[in-house]
TORTI-46697 format. One record per residue (C-alpha): residue number from 1; residue in one letter; x, y, z. Coordinates in nm, 4 decimals. Example, Ala and Ser with C-alpha at 12.3 -4.5 7.8 and 13.67 -1.06 7.14 Angstrom:
<kebas>
[1 "A" [1.2300 -0.4500 0.7800]];
[2 "S" [1.3670 -0.1060 0.7140]];
</kebas>
This chain:
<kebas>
[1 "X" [0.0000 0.0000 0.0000]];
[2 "X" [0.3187 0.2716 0.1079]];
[3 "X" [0.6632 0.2892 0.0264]];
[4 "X" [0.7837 0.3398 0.3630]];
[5 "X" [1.0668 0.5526 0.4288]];
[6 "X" [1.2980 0.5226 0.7541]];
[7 "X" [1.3573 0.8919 0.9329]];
[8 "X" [1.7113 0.9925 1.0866]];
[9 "X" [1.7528 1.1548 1.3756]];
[10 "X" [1.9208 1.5103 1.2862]];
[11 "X" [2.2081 1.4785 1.5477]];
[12 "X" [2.3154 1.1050 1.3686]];
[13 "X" [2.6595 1.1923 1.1995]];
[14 "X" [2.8810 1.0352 0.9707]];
[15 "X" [2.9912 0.8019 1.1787]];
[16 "X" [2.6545 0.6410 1.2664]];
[17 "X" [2.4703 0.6442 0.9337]];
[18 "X" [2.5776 0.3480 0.7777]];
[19 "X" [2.4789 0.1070 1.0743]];
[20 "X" [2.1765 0.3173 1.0769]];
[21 "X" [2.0772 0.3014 0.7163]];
[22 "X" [2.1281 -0.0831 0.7225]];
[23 "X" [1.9311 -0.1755 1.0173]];
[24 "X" [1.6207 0.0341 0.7591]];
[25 "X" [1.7129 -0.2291 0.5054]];
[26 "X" [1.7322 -0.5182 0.7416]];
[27 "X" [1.3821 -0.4204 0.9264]];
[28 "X" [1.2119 -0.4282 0.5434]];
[29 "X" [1.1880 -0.0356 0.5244]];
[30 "X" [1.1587 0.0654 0.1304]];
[31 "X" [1.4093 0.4370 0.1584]];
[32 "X" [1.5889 0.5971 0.4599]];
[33 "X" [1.5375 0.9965 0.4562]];
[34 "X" [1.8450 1.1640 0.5641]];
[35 "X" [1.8265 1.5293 0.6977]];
[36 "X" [2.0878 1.8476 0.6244]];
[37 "X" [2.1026 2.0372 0.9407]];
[38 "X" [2.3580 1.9756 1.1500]];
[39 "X" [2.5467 1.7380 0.9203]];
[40 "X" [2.6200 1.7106 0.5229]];
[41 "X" [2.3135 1.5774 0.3918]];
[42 "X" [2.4898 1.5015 0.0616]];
[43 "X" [2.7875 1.2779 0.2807]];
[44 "X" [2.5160 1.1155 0.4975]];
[45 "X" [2.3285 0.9910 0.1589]];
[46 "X" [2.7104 0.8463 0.0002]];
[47 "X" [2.7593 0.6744 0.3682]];
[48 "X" [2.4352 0.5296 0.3496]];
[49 "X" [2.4146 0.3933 -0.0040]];
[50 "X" [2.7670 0.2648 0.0757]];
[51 "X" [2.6348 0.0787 0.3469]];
[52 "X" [2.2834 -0.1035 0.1619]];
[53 "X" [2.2376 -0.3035 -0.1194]];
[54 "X" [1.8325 -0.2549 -0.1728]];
[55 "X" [1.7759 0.0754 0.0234]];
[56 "X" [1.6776 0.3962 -0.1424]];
[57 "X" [1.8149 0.6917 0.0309]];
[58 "X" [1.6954 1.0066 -0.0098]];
[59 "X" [1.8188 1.3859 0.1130]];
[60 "X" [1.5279 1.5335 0.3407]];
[61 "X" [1.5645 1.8378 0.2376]];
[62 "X" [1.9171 1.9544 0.1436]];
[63 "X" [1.9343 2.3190 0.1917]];
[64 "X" [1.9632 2.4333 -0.1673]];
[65 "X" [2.0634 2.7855 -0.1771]];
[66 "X" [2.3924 2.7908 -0.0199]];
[67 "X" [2.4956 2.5388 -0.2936]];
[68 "X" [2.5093 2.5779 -0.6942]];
[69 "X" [2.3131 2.4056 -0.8755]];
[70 "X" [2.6052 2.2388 -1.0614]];
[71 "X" [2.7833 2.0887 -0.7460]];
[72 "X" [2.4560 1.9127 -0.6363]];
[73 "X" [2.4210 1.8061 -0.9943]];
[74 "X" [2.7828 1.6372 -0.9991]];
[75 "X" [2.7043 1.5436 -0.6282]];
[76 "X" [2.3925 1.3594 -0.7430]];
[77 "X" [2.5172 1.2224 -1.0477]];
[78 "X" [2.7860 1.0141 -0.8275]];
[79 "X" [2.5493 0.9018 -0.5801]];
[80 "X" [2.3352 0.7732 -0.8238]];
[81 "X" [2.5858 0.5975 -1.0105]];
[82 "X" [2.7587 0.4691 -0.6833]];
[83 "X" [2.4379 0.3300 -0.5873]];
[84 "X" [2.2937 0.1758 -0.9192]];
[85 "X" [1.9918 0.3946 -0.9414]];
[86 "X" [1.9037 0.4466 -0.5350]];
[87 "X" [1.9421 0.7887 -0.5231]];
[88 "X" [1.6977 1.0866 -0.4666]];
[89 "X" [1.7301 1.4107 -0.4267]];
[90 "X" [1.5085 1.6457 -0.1905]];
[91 "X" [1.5695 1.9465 -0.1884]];
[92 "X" [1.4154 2.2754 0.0568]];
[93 "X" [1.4411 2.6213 0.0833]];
[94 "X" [1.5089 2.6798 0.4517]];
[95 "X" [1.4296 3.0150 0.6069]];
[96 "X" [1.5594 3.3691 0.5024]];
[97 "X" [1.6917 3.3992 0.8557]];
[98 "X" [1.9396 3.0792 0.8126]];
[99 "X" [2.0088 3.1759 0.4200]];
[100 "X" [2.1632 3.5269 0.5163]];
[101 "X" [2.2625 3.4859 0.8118]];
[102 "X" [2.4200 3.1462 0.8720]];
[103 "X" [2.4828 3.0327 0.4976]];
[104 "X" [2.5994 3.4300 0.3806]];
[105 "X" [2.3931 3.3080 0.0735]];
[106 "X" [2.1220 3.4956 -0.1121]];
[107 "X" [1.7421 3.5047 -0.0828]];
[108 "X" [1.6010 3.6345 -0.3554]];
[109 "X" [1.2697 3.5449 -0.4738]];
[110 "X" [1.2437 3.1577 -0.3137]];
[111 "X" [0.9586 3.0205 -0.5197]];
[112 "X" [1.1125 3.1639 -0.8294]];
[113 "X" [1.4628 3.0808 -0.7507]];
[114 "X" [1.3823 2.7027 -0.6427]];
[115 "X" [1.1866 2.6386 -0.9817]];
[116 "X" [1.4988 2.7783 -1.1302]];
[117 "X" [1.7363 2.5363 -0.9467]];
[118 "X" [1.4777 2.2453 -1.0332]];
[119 "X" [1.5215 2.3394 -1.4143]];
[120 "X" [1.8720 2.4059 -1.4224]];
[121 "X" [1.9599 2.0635 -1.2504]];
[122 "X" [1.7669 1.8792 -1.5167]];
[123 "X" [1.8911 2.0514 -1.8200]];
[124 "X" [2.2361 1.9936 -1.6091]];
[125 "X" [2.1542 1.6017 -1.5968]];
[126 "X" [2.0314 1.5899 -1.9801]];
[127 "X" [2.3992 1.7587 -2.0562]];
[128 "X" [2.5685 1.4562 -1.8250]];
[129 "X" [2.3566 1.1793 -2.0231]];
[130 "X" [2.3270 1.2817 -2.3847]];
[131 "X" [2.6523 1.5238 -2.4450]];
[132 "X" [2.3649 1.8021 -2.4860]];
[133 "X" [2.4987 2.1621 -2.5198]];
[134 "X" [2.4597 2.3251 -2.1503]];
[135 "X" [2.1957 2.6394 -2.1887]];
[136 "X" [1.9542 2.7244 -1.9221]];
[137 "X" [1.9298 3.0983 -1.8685]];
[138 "X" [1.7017 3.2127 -1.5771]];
[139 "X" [1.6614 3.5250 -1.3899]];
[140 "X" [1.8474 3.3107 -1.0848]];
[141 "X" [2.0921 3.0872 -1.2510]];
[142 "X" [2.2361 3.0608 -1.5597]];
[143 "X" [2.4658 2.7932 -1.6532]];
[144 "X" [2.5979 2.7755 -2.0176]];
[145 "X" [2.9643 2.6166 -2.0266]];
[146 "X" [3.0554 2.2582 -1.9826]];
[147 "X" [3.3822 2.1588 -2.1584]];
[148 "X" [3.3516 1.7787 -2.2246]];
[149 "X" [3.6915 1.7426 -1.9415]];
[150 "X" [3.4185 1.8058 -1.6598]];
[151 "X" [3.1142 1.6054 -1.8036]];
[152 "X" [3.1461 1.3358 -1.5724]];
[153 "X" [2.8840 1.1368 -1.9044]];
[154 "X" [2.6220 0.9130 -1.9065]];
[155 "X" [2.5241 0.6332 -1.6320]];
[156 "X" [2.2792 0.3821 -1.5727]];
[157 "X" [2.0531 0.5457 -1.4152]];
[158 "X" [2.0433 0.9206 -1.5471]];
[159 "X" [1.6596 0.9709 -1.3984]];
[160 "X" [1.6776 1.1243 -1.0672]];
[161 "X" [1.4154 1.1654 -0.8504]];
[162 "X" [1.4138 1.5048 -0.7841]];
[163 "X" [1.1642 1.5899 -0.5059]];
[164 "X" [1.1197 1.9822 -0.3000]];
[165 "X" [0.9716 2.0379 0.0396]];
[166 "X" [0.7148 2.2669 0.0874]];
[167 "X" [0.4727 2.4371 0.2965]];
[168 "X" [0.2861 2.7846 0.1238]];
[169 "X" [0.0526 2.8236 -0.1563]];
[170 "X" [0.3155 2.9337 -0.4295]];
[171 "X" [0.5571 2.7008 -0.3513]];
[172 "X" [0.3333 2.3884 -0.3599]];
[173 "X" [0.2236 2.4875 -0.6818]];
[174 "X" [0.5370 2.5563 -0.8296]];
[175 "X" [0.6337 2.1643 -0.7330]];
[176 "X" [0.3616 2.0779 -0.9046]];
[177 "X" [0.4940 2.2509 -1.2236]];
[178 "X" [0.8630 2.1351 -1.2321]];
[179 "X" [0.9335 1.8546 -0.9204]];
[180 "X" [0.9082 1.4182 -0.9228]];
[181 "X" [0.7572 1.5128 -0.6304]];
[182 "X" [0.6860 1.6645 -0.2770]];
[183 "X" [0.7974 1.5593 0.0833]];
[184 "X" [0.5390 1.7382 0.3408]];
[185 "X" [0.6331 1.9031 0.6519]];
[186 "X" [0.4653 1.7916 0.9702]];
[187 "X" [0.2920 2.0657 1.0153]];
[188 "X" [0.0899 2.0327 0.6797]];
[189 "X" [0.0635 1.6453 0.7463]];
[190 "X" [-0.2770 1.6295 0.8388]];
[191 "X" [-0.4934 1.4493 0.6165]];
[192 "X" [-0.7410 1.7172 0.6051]];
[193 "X" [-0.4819 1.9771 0.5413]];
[194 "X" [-0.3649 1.7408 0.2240]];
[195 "X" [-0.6996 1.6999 0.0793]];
[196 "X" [-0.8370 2.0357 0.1196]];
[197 "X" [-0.5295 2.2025 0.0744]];
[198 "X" [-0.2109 2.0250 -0.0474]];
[199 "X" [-0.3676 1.8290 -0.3421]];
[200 "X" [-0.5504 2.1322 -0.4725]];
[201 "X" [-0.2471 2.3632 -0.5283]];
[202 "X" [-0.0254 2.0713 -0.6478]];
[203 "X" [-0.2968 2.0096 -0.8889]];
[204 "X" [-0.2723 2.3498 -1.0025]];
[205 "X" [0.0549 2.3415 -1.1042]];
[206 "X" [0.0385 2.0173 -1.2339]];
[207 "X" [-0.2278 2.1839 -1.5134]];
[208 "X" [-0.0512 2.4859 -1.5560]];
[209 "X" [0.2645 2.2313 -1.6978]];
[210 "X" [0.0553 2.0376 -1.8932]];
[211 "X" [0.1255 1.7151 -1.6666]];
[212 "X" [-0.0145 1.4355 -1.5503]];
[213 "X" [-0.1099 1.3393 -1.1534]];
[214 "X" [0.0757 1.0330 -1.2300]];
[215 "X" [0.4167 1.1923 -1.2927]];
[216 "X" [0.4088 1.3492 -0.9170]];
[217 "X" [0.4966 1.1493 -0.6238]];
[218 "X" [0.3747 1.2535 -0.2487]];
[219 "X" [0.5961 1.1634 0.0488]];
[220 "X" [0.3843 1.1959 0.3860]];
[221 "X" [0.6126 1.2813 0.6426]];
[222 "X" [0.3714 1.2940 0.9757]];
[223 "X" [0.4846 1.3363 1.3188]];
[224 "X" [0.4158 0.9408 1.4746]];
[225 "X" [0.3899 0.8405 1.8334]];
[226 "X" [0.4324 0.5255 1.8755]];
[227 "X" [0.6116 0.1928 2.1053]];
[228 "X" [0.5716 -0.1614 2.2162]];
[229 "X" [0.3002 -0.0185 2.4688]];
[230 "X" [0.0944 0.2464 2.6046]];
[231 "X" [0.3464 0.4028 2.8365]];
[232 "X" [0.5924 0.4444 2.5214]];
[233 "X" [0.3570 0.5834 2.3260]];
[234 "X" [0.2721 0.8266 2.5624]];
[235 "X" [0.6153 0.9210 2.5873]];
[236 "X" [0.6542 0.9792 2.1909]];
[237 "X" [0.3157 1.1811 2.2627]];
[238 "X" [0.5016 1.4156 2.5149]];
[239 "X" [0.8014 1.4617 2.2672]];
[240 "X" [0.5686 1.5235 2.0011]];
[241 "X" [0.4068 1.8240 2.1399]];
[242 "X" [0.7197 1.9724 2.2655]];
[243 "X" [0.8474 1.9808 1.8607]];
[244 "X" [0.4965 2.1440 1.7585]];
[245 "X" [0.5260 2.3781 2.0145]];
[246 "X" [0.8826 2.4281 1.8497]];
[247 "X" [0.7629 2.4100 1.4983]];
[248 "X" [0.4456 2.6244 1.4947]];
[249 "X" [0.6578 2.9061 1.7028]];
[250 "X" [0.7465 2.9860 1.3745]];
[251 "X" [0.4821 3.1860 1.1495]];
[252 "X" [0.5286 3.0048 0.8205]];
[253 "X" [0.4050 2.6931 0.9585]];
[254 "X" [0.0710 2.8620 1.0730]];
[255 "X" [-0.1531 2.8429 0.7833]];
[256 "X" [-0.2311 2.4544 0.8974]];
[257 "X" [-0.3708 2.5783 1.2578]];
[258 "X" [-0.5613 2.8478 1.0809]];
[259 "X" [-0.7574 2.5445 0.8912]];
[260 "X" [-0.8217 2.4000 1.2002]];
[261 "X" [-0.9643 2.7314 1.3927]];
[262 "X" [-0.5889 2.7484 1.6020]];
[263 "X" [-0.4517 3.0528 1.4555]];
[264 "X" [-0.4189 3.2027 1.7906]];
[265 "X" [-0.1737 2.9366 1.8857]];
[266 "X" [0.1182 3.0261 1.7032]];
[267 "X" [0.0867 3.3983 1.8079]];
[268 "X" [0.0804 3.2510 2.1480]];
[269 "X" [0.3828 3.0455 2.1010]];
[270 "X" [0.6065 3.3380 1.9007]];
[271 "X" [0.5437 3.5558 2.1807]];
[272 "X" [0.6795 3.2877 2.4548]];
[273 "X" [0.9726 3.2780 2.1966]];
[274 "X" [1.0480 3.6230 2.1813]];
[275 "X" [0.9872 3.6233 2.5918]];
[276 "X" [1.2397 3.3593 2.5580]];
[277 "X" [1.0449 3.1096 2.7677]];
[278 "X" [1.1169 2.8519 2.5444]];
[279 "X" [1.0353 2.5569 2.8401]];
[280 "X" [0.6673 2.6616 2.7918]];
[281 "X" [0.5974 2.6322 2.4074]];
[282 "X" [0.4843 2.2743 2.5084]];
[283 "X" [0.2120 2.4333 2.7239]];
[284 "X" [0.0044 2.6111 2.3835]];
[285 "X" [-0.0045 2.2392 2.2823]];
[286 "X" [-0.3078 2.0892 2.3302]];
[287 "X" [-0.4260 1.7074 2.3064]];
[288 "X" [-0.7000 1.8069 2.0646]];
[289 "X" [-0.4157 1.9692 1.8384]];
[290 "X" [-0.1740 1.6430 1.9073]];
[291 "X" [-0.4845 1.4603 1.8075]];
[292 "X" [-0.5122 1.6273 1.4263]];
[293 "X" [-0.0867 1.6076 1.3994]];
[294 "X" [0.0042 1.3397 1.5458]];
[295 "X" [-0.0726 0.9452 1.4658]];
[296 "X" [-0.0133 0.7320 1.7702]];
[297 "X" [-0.0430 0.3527 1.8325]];
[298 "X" [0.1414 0.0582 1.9822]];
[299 "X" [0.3142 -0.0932 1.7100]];
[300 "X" [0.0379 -0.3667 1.6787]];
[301 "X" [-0.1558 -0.1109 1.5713]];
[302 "X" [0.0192 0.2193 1.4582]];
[303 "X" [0.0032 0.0497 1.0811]];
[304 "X" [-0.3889 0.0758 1.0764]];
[305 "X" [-0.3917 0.4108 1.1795]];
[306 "X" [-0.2334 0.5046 0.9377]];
[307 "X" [-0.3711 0.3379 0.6642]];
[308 "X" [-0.6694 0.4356 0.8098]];
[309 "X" [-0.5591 0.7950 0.7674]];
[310 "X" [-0.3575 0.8448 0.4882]];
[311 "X" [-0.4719 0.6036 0.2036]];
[312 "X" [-0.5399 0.7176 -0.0938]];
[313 "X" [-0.3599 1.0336 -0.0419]];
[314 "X" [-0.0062 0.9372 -0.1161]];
[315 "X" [0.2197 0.6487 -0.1876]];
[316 "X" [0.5149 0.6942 0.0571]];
[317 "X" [0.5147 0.7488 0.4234]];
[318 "X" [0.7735 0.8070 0.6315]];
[319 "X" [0.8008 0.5636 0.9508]];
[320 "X" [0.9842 0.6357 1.3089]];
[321 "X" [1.2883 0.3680 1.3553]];
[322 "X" [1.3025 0.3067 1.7096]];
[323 "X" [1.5800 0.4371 1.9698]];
[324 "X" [1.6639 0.1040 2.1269]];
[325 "X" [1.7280 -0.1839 1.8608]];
[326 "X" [1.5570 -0.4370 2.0901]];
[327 "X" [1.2507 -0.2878 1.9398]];
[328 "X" [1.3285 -0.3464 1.5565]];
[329 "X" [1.1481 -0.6743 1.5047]];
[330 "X" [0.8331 -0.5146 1.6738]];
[331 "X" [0.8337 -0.2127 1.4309]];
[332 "X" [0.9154 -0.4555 1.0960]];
[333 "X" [0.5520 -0.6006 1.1706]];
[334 "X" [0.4342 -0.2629 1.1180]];
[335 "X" [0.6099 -0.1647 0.8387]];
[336 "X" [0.5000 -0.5278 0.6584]];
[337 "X" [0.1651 -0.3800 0.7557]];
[338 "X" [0.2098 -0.0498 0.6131]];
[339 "X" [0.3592 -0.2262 0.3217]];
[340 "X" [0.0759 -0.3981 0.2741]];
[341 "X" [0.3196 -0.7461 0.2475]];
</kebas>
C-alpha cells in the first residue's frame, strides 16, 4: 500500500549512518530519509548507499541555496551511479533567517529561484547523459559552459528523482509545475490539510505544466507516536508536542492551525519565543491539536492508523525507527503492515 521511508535523527553523523541506514534495510523499510542540518546531507546519503544493497536513500531536504546548482548536480550524479539507481534528491528552501545569516547566501525570490534550481539541474543532468549543449538561462541561474573534461557522461541510471519540500501556496504549486515530487512538513501532514489544501495547489501546477497526476509522487512525512506499549507511546506523545510547540513558534508553519480554527496558537507560542520562555511552548499544545498532527499507536496497531488515515492520499510514508534496537522486530511487523506485504 506505502513505500515506507525510515527517518534519521538530525544529530546522527557520519559516523553512525551506515549502521543506521542498514538496520532500515534489514527491518524491510523501502528508503531511509536523511536530513541536512547539523550534518552534510549530501555525505550522509554516500555513507548510506555505501552501506545497503536494496535501500533507497533520499536527502530530506538539502538546503539548496547555499549550494550551486552544478555541485549538487555532480554530487547527485555520483550518488546515483555509486548506488545503481538508489538515489533521490530532496531538496528545501530553509528560512531567510538561516540563508543570510548562517549560509551568507542569497534570498532572492524563493519560489522563483527554487523552480529555477529544479530546471537548471535537469537541463544539467540531460547535458551529463546525452553530451547536450549546456543552456539554461534564468533570472536566478544561468549555466551555459561545460567543456567535455568536466562532463562526468552518461550512467545507468540518469533519472533522478528530484523531489522539493514545501509548505505555502506558491511554492506547492510551483512543485507541481517542475518537481518528481513533494515531501510534506509535519505541520501540513494532516490528512485534512492534504486533501483540502495540499492536493488542490499541487494540482494546479500540475495543469498549468501540462502534466499528468501520475508523474508526481507525495511523500507523507507525519509526526508518529508510537512503542511496544501504552506508556511508550505516551512518551513519543510528550516529545511530540514539545516539537509542535517548536515548529508552529514559527509563522510560516501557521496556515495549517488556521484550517483548524488554532490561529491564535502560534501567536501565542512566538510571543513565549520572543519572551524567551522557550520551556513553555509545550504548554500552547493541546491534546485536541496532538490529536489532528500526530498518529499514535502501539506498534500492533500504529500500521492501521495510518492506513486508516492516509490512504489514498499518497504512496510513501515516512516511519519512526526506534531508539533502542531491541525494538526493531516489533516495528518490521508494522512496516510489513504499512507495506501492505
Amino acid at each position: 500500500m506505502f513505500k515506507v521511508y525510515a527517518t534519521t535523527p538530525e544529530s546522527m553523523g557520519p559516523w553512525d549512518i551506515g549502521a543506521h541506514a542498514a538496520r532500515a534495510e534489514a527491518m524491510g523499510f523501502d528508503g531511509l530519509q536523511v536530513p541536512d542540518a547539523i550534518h552534510d546531507g549530501l555525505l550522509l546519503a554516500a555513507l548510506a548507499l555505501q552501506a545497503t544493497r536494496r535501500l533507497r536513500v533520499g536527502t530530506s531536504v538539502l538546503v539548496a541555496f547555499p549550494r550551486s546548482p552544478m555541485t549538487v548536480a555532480v554530487a547527485s550524479w555520483d550518488l546515483q551511479r555509486l548506488s545503481g539507481g538508489r538515489f533521490e534528491l530532496g531538496l528545501g528552501t530553509q528560512i531567510k533567517q538561516n540563508i543570510e545569516e548562517r549560509y551568507s547566501a542569497r534570498w532572492v525570490s524563493p519560489v522563483p529561484q527554487l523552480r529555477e534550481y529544479v530546471q537548471s539541474l535537469k537541463a544539467i543532468f540531460d547535458s551529463f547523459q546525452n553530451g547536450s549543449r549546456l543552456c539554461f538561462e534564468g533570472e536566478h541561474y544561468r549555466f551555459t559552459r561545460l567543456q567535455p573534461f568536466f562532463n562526468p557522461g552518461p550512467i545507468e541510471h540518469p533519472d533522478i528523482p528530484v523531489f522539493c519540500g514545501a509548505v505555502g501556496p506558491a511554492m506547492t504549486r510551483m512543485v507541481g509545475r517542475v518537481a518528481d515530487g513533494m515531501i510534506t512538513h509535519p505541520t501540513n501532514t494532516p490528512p485534512e490539510y492534504i486533501r483540502a489544501v495540499c492536493l488542490p495547489r499541487l494540482q494546479e501546477g500540475l495543469d498549468r505544466a501540462g502534466r499528468q497526476v501520475q508523474s508526481l509522487r507525495l511523500i507523507l512525512g507525519p509526526l508518529v507516536a508510537t512503542g511496544v506499549d501504552e506508556g511508550a507511546v505516551a512518551a513519543q506523545w510528550e516529545q511530540q508536542r514539545r516539537l509542535l510547540g517548536f515548529l508552529y513558534s514559527t509563522p510560516a508553519y501557521w496556515p495549517s492551525l488556521e484550517l483548524f480554527g488554532w490561529q491564535e496558537r502560534g501567536a501565542q507560542l512566538q510571543a513565549l519565543t520572543r519572551e524567551g520562555r522557550w520551556q513553555d511552548l509545550s504548554s500552547i499544545v493541546t491534546d485536541e491539536m496532538l490529536e489532528v498532527f500526530v498518529p499514535r499507536g502501539a506498534y500492533e496497531s500504529i500500521a492501521d492508523t495510518l492506513r486508516n488515515r492516509y490512504s489514498g492520499l499518497a504512496d510513501s510514508i515516512t516511519f519512526p525507527m526506534p531508539a533502542d534496537p531491541a525494538e526493531d522486530a516489533h516495528a518490521a511487523r508494522a512496516i510489513a503492515r504499512l507495506r501492505g506485504a
